[in-house]
C-alpha positions as CSV (number, residue, x, y, z in Angstrom):
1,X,-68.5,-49.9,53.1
2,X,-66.6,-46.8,54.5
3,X,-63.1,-47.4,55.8
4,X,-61.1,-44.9,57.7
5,X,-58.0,-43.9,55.8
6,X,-54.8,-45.4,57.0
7,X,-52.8,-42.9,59.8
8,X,-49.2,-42.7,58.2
9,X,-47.0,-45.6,60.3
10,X,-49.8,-48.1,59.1
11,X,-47.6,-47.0,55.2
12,X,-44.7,-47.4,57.4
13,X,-45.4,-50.5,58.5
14,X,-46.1,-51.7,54.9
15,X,-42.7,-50.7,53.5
16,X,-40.8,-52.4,57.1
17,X,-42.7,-55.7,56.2
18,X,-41.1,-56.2,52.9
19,X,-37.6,-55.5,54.7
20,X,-37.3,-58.1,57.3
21,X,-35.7,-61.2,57.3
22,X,-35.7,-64.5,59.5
23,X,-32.9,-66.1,61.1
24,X,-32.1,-66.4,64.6
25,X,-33.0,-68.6,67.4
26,X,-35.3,-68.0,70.0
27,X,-34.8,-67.1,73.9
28,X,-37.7,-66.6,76.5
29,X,-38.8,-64.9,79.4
30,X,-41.8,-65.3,82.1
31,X,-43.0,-65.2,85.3
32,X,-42.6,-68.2,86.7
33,X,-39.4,-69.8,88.9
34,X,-36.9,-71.2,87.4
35,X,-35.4,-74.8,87.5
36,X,-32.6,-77.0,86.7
37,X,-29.6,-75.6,84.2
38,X,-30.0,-77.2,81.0
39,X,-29.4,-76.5,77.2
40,X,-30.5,-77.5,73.9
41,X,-30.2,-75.9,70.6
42,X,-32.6,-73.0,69.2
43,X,-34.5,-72.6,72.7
44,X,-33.6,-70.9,75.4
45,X,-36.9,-70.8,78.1
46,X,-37.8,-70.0,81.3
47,X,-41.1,-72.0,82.1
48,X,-43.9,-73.6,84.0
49,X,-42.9,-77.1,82.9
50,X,-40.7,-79.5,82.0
51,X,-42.9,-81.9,79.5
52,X,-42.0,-81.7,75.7
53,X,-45.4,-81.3,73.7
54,X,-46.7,-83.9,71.8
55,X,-48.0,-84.1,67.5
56,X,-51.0,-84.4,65.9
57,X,-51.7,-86.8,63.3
58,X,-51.6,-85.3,59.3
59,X,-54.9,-86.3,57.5
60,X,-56.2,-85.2,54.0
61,X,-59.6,-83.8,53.7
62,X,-62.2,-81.8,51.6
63,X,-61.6,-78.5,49.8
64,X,-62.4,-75.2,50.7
65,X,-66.3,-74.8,50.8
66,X,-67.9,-71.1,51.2
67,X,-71.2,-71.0,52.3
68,X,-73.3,-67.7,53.9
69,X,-75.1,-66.4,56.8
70,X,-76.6,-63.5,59.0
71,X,-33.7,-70.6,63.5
72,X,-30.1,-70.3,63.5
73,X,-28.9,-72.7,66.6
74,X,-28.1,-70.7,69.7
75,X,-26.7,-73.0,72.1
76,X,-26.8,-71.2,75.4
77,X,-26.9,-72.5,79.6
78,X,-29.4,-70.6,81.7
79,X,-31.0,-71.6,85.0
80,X,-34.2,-72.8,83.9
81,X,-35.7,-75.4,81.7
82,X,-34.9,-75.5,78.3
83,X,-39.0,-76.1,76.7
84,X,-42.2,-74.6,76.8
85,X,-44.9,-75.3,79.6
86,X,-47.4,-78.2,78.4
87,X,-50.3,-80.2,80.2
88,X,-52.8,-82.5,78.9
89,X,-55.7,-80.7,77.5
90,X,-58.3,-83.3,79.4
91,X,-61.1,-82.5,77.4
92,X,-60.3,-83.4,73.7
93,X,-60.9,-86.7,72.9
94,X,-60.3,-88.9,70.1
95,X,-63.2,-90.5,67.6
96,X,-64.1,-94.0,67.7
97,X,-61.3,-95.7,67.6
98,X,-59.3,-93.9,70.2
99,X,-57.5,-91.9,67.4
100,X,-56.7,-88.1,69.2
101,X,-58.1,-84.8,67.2
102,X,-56.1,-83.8,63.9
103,X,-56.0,-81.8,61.2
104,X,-56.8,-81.9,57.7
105,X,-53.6,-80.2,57.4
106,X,-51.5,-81.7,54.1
107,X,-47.8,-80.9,54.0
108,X,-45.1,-81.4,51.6
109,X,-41.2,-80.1,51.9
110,X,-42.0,-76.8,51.5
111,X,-45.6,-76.2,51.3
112,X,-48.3,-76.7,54.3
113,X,-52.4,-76.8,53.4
114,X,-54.9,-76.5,55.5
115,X,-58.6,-76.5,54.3
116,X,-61.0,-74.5,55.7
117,X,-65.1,-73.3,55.7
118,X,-65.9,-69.6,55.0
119,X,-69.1,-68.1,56.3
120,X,-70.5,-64.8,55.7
121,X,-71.1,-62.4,58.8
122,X,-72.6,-59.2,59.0
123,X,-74.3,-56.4,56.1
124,X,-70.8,-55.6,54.9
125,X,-70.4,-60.2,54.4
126,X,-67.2,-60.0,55.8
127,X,-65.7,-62.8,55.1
128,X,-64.9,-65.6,58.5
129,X,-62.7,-68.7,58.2
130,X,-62.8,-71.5,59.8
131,X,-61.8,-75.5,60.8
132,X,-62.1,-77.9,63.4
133,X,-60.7,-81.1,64.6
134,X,-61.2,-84.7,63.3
135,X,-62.7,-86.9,65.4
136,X,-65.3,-86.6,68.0
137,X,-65.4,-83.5,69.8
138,X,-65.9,-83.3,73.5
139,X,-69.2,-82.9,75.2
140,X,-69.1,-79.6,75.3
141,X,-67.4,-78.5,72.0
142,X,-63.7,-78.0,71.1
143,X,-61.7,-75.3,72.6
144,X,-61.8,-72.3,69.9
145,X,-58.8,-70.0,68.7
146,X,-59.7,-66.8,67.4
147,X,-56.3,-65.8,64.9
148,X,-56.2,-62.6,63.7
149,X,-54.3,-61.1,60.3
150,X,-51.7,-58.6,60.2
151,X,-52.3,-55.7,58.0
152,X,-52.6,-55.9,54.2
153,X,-52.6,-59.6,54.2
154,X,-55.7,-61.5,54.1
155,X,-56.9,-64.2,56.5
156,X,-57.2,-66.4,54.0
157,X,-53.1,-66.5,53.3
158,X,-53.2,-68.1,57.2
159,X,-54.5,-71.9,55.9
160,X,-52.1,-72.1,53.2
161,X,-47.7,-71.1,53.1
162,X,-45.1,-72.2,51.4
163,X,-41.6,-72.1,53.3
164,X,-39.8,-69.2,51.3
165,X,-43.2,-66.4,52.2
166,X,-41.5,-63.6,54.3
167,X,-42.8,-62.9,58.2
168,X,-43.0,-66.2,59.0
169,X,-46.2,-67.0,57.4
170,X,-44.9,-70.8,57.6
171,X,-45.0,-70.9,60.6
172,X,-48.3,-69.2,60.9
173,X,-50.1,-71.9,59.0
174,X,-47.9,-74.5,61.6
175,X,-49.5,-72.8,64.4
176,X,-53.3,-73.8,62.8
177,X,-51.9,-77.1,62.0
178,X,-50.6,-77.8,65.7
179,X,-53.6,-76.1,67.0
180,X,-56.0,-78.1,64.9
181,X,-54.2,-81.4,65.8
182,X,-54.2,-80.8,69.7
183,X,-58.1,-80.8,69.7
184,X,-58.2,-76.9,69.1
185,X,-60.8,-74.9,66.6
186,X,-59.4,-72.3,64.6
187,X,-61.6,-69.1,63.2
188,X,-59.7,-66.5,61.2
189,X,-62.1,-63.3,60.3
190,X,-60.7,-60.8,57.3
191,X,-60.4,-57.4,58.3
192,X,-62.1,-54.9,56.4
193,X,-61.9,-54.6,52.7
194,X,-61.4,-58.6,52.0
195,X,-58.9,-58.2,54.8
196,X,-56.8,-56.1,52.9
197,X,-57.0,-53.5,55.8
198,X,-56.3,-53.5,59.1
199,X,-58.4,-53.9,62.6
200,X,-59.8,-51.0,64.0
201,X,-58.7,-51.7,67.9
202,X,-55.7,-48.9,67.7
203,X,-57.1,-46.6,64.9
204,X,-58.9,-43.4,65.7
205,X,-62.0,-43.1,66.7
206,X,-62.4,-46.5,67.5
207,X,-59.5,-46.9,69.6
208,X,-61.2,-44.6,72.0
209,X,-64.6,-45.5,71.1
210,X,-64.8,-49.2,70.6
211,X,-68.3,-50.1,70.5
212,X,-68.8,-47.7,67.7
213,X,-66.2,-49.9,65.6
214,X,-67.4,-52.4,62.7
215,X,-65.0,-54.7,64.6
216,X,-67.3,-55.0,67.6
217,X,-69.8,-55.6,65.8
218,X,-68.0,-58.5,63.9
219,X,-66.7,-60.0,67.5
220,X,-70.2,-60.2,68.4
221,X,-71.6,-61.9,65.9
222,X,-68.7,-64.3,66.1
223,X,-69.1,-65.1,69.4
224,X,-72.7,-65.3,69.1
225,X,-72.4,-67.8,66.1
226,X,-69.9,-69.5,68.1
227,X,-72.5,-70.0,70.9
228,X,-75.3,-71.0,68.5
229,X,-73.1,-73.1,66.7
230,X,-72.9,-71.9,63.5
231,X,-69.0,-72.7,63.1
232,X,-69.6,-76.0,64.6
233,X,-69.5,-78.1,67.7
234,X,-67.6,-75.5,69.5
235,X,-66.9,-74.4,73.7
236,X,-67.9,-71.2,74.2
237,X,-66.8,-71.3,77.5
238,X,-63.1,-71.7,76.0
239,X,-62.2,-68.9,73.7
240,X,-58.6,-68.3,73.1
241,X,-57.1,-66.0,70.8
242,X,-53.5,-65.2,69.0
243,X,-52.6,-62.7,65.7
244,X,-49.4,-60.9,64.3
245,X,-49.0,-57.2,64.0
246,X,-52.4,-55.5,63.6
247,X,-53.4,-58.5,64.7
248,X,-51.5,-58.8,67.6
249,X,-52.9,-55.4,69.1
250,X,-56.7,-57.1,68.0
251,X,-55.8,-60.2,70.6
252,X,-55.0,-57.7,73.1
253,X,-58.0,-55.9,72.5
254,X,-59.3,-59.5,73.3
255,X,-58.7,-58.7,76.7
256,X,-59.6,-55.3,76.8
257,X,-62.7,-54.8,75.8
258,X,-64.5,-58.1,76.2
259,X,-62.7,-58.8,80.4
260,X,-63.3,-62.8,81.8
261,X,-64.5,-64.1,77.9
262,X,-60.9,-65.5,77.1
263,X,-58.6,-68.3,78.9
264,X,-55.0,-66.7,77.1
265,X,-53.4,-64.8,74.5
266,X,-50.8,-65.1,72.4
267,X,-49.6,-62.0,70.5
268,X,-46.8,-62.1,67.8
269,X,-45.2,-59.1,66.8
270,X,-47.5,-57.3,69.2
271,X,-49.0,-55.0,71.9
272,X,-51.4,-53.4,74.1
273,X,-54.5,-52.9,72.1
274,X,-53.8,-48.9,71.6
275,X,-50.0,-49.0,70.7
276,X,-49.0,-47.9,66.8
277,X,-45.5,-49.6,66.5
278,X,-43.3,-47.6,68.7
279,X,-46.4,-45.1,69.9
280,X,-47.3,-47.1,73.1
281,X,-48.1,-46.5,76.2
282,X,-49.6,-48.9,78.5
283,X,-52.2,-48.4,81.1
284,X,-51.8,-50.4,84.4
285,X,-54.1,-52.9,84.0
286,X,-55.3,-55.8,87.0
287,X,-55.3,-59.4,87.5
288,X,-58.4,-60.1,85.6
289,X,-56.3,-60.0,82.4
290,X,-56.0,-63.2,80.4
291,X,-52.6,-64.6,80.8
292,X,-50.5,-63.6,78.2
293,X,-47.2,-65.3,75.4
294,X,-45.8,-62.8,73.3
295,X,-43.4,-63.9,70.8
296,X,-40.9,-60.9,68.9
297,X,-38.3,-60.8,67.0
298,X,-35.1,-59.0,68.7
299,X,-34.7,-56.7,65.6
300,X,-38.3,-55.8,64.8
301,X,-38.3,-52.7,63.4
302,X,-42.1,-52.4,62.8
303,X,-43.0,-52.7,66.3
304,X,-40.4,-52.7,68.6
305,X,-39.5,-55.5,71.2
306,X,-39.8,-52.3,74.0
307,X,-43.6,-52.0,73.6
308,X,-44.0,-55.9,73.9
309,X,-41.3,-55.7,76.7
310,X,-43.5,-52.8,78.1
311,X,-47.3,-54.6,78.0
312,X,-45.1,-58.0,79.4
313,X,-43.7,-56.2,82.3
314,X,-47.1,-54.6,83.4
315,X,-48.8,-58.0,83.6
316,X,-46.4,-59.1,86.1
317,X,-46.4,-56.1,87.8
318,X,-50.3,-56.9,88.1
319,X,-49.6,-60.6,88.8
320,X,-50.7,-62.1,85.8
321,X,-49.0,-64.8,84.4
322,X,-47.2,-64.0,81.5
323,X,-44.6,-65.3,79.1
324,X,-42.0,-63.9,76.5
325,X,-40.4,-65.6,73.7
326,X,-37.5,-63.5,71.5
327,X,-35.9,-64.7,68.7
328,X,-32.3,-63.4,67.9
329,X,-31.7,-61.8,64.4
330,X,-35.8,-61.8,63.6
331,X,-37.7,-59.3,62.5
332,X,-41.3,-58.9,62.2
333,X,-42.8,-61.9,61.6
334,X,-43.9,-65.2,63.6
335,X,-40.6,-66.9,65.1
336,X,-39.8,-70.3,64.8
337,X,-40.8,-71.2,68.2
338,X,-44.5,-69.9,67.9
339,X,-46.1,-73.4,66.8
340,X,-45.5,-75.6,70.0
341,X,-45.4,-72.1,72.0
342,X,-48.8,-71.0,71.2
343,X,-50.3,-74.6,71.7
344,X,-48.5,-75.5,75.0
345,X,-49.8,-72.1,76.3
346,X,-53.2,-72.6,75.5
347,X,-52.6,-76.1,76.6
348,X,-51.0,-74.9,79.6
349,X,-54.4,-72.2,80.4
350,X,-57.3,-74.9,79.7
């Protein structure tokens, strides 16, 4: 398989990952008006509603199966609610006995599990996760979340944390968890090399030159295997996707190079689809743009809030609605707020 060789701030970013820490609480930003004063402890928000989200059930299930084919409390008063925006997502439904989806998610005090199916894709058999639901799906499939890795750290470390992993890989395994309990599918491809890369969207050629990219080509046999069903009874009329780092940039690229296929993003630790940590410049862009979360540590030193700050501030300028969610004293990783974030604004973009 060839592999372009790393530009020198992906080595950068390698030595900043082992150098960040996680405290803080988070605080948010958006588009939207604002409403009553209120406070509560580690979120500060301004949002679309007012409606707390609701928890999936925890259920065991089987083990992994491979198979092949083609906050620190920050109490602060701000004019505007005080949660994240959440509506009822109207076409999960539960199995037989009125039960809603869940997971197969088991958790402990420090350890969360999720199990998950890995298919083959492609002539390099790159390596796709993924899970759905319990129960019975809805007529036309579950909703699907594509989740993308951050560099040098395979997909597969996404179904499985324990509480004490740096970058907030706990609470990247919450946000499958959550999303798996709210009726959502979750499909995590590696990156090249057994994911031990990174995704082509922002590297040379390929961030000029997509279509030439092994990447594109794995996105399209996702979404075609998604449409044929190969990773289940799945929507592919509801795509949805969310990833850290190099990840992040991948679900903007989401929006860039495949326009009116996705419903919302949600990019941690993140930017436009062509930004290199603090390289980043981004292009004005229109309405057709997915509407957008991003959720960044105040004191990431890998990518810097400014180039999330930057890609937020052009949505609105464009009129899309978008969100931002910073957490005080975080570095790069997933904050604490990302698990009910991410699903309240997928919920909230059916």
């Amino acid at each position: 398989m060839e592999f372009s060789a790393p530009p020198p701030w992906s080595f950068a970013l390698a030595l900043a990952l082992v150098a960040c820490g996680s405290t803080g609480g988070a605080t948010t930003d958006d588009a939207t008006v604002t409403g009553d004063s209120s406070s509560t402890g580690d979120v500060t928000s301004t949002s679309t509603g007012t409606s707390a989200p609701t928890t999936g059930s925890d259920t065991t299930g089987p083990a992994d199966t491979t198979t092949t084919s083609s906050t620190t409390d920050a109490t602060t008063t701000t004019s505007s609610t005080t949660e994240p925006a959440t509506t009822t997502n109207d076409t999960t439904t539960g199995d037989d006995t009125g039960v809603g989806p869940g997971s197969r998610c088991e958790e402990t005090a420090t350890t969360i599990t999720c199990p998950k199916i890995t298919v083959e894709l492609g002539p390099w058999q790159r390596d796709v996760h993924y899970q759905v639901p319990l129960g019975q799906p809805p007529a036309g499939g579950w909703p699907v979340v594509l989740m993308f890795q951050g560099s040098f750290f395979s997909a597969e470390i996404t179904w499985i944390a324990t509480d004490d992993l740096p970058f907030g890989a706990y609470y990247q395994t919450h946000v499958v968890k959550r999303l798996l309990d709210h009726g959502y599918a979750v499909i995590t491809p590696e990156a090249k090399l057994d994911g031990g890369t990174f995704w082509d969207t922002n590297i040379p050629p390929f961030s000029l030159n997509w279509e030439s990219s092994e990447d594109h080509q794995l996105m399209l046999l996702i979404f075609a295997g998604i449409a044929e069903g190969a990773f289940g009874p799945l929507d592919a009329g509801r795509l949805f996707a969310t990833g850290i780092s190099s990840g992040g940039y991948m679900t903007s690229r989401m929006a860039v190079s495949y326009p009116g296929k996705f419903r919302a993003l949600a990019i941690a630790a993140g930017s436009y689809a062509t930004c290199s940590g603090p390289l980043c410049s981004v292009p004005d862009l229109d309405d057709g743009h997915p509407p957008t979360l991003f959720l960044h540590g105040e004191i990431d030193l890998t990518v810097p809030l400014s180039t999330a700050e930057e890609y937020y501030d052009e949505l609105l300028a464009s009129g899309v609605d978008a969100r931002l969610v910073t957490e005080p004293g975080e570095g790069h990783a997933w904050i604490a707020a990302s698990p009910e974030e991410v699903q309240a604004w997928f919920d909230g973009h059916p």
